[in-house]
N, C-alpha and C positions, 0 to 999 in steps of 0.2 A: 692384362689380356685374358690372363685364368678367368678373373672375374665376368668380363662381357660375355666367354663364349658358355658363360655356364646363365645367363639370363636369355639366351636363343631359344627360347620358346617357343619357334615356329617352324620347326623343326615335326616333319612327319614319318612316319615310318619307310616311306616308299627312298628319302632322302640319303638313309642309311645304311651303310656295307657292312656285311657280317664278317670280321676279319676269325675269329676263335673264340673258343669258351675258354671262360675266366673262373670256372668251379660250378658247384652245385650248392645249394643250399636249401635250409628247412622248404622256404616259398617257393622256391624254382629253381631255375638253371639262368646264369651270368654270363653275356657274351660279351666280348670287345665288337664294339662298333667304329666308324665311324664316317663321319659329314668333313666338316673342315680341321675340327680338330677329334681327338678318341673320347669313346665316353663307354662306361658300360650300359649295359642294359637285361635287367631281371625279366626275365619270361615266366609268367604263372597263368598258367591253364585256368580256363573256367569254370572246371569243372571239381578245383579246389574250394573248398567249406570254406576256405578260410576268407577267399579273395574279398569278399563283403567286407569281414570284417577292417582289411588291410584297405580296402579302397575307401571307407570311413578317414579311417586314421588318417590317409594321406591324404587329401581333402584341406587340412589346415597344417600338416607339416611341410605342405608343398609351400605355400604362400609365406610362410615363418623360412624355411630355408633357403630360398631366395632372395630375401630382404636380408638376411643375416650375414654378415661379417667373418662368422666364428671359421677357423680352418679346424675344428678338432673333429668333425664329423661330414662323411658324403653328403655331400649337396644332391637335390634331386631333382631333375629341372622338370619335368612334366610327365604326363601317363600317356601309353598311347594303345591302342588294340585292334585286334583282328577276330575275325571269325572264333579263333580258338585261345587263344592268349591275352590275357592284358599285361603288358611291358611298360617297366619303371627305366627312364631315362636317368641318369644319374652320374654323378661327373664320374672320370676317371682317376684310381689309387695309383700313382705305380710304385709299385713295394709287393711286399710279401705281407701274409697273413702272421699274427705273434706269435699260430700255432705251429705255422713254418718256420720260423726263426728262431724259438725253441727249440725245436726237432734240431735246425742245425748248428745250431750251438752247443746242444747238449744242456745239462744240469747248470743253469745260471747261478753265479757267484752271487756272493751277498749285493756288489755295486750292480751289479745289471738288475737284480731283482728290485732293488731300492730305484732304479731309475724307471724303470716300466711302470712298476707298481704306483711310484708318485707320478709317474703322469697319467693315470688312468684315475688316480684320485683327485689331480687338475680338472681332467674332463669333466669327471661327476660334479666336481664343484660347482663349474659352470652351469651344467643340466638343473640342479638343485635350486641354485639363484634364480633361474626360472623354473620353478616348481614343477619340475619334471623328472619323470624314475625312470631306467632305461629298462630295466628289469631284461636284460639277456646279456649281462659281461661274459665272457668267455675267449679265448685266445684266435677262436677263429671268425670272432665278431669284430676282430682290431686290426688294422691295418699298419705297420711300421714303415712309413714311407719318411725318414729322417727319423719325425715324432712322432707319434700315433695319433687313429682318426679312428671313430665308432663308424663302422656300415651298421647294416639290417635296422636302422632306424626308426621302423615300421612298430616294434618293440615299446619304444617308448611314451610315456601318456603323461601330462599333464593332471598335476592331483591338487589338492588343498588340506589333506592330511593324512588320508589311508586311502587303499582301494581295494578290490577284491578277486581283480580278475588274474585267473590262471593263465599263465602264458612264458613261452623262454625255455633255457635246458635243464631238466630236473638234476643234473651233476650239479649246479652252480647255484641253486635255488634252496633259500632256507629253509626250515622244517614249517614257520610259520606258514608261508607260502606253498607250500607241499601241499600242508591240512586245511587249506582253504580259511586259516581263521584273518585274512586282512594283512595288510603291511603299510610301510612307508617308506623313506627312502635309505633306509638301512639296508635293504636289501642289495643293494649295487655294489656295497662295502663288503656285505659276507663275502658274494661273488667276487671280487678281488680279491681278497682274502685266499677264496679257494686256486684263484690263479695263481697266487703269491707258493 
């Protein structure tokens, strides 16, 4: 059932109830929606630099995440806008962010930290088999809903061996990537690393 209500694609903004916001982030602000079943939904102004460049990206991460099988990352099921906003439809986590679960946990023992940490190195694996960097790991880019799942997906690009472009949180970002001299997909392992 997860499956079909996350291919509703025709699904319009007028359709859906605003129940709460579900946080803030770099692009915008994350509300709970919902139509028949919940879904979030990102609201970014258009009057952000950046939207161009995010509405690019999602363009063919829409069409790939749809088709896709994988449960390690939010599904996004279409774009929709208004006068002042464009809004990413996107399935619903329910869980907590890793950087919330941290917090409540405290200082992770060696087996939590061994268990988080290899499944975010599963993730990359997968990402990687399709030649893709996510370039923004971070604790509050991870969602622990049982297992963990990548949001902000918008992040990620598709390479063939390095690339150049600056992008992500400078805490978790190599030196390489800092100084603009190019990367590959090592960069996702430092970032863990620094989560570690």
């Amino acid at each position: 059932m997860n499956r079909l209500y996350l291919q509703d694609n025709i699904i319009e903004l007028n359709d859906l109830i605003f129940s709460s916001s579900l946080g803030a982030g770099n692009f915008g602000n994350v509300f709970l929606v919902r139509n028949k079943f919940p879904y979030a939904i990102k609201a970014i102004s258009k009057k952000n630099k950046l939207i161009l460049w995010i509405t690019q990206k999602f363009g063919i991460r829409k069409r790939n995440s749809i088709k896709n099988k994988s449960s390690i990352y939010s599904k996004i099921i279409k774009t929709l806008k208004d006068n002042k906003f464009i809004y990413f439809l996107m399935e619903f986590i329910k869980g907590k962010e890793l950087f919330e679960v941290i917090y409540d946990i405290g200082l992770l023992n060696k087996l939590e930290t061994q268990f988080y940490s290899g499944s975010l190195l599963l993730v990359i694996d997968y990402f990687y088999e399709r030649k893709v960097v996510y370039r923004n790991i971070k604790p509050e880019n991870v969602m622990v809903s049982g297992y963990l799942k990548l949001i902000e997906i918008a992040t990620a690009k598709e390479i063939i061996d390095r690339t150049n472009t600056i992008i992500g949180t400078p805490h978790y970002m190599t030196p390489e990537f800092i100084l603009g001299e190019g990367y590959s997909f090592q960069i996702d392992i430092w970032s863990i690393t620094i989560c570690m």
